[in-house]
N, C-alpha and C positions, 0 to 999 in steps of 0.2 A: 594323725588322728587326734584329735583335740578328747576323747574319750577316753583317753590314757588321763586325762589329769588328774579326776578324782582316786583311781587305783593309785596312782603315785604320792599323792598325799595320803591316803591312808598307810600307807608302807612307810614312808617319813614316819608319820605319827606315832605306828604301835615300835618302829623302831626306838625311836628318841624315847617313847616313854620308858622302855624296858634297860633304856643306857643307867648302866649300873654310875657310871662319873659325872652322867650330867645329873641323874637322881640326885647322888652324894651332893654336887654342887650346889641345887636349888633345889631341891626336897623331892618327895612324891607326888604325881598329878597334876604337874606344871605346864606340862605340853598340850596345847589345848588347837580345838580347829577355829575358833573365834574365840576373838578376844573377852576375859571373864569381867563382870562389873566388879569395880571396886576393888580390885586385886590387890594385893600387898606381895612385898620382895620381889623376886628376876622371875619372869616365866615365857614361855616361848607359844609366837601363834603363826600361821600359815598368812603370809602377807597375800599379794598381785601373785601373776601369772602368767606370760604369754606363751601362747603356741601355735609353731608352724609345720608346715609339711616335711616331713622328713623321709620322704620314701624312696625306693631304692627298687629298678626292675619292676619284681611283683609282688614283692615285702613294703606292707603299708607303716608308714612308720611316724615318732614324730618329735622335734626338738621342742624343749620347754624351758624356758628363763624362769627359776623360780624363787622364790623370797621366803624367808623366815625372819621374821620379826621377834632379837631378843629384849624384852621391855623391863625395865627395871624400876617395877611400879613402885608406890608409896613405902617410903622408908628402906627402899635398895637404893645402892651407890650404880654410879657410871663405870664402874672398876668392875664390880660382876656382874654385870652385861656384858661387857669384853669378855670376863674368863669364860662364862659359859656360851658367849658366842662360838668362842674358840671350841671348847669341847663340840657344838655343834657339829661346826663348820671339817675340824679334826676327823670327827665320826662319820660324817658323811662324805668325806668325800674318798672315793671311787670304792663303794661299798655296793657290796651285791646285795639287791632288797629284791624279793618276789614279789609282785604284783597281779593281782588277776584280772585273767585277760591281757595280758601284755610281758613284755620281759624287756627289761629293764638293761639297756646294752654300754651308757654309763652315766655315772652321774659322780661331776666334777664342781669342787669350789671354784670359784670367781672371781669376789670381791666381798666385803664386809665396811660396811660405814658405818659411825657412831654419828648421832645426832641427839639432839632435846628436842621435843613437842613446844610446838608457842607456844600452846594454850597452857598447857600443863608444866611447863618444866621439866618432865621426866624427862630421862636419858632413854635413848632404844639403838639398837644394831640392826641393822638389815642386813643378812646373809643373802649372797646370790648366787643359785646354783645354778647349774644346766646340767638339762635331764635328755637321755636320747631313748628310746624304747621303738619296740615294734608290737605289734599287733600279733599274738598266737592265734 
């Protein structure tokens, strides 16, 4: 059920915000649901998305391929986008997050790439997670 996704990102989000190491690493208030204008240093936002059926019997359920995007805006290095990808990706993976509406059955890292924007030069990480939940 494709209605799991916003509950899953918001469980992402107030989790990450409250990581005491990813805090430590790029400051307070960095984890954002869209990207901020203008940003300066590392900060993390909710990339893409897909989701498919995932259901089972008579448990509606649903897998999701998800993305975090760590950007290492004006005046951050390519070096801590990695470290704090890492905490990320660390943190989350096979972490028990509530969600409402749904329960969260797991959510496992993937892959993580480093790249630079054409336009812009920056560096960013894309984290890739997959998410399994069901429907309560």
């Amino acid at each position: 059920m494709s209605d799991a996704i916003l509950p899953l990102r918001a469980a992402i989000q107030a989790f990450l915000s409250a990581h005491p190491g990813l805090t430590a690493a790029i400051g307070p208030g960095r984890v954002h649901d869209e990207a901020p204008r203008a940003a300066r240093g590392v900060y993390v936002v909710h990339g893409e998305v897909a989701a498919q059926d995932w259901s089972t019997g008579g448990d509606a359920g649903c897998e999701q391929d998800v993305a975090l995007v760590v950007w290492a805006g004006e005046s951050a290095s390519a070096r801590k986008a990695l470290e704090a990808a890492a905490i990320v990706s660390g943190a989350l993976h096979d972490v028990g997050l509530t969600l409402v509406g749904h329960r969260l059955i797991n959510l496992r890292w993937r892959s993580s790439r480093l790249q630079r924007d054409a336009r812009t030069g920056l560096a960013f990480v894309t984290i890739r997670l997959r998410a399994v939940t069901e429907t309560i």
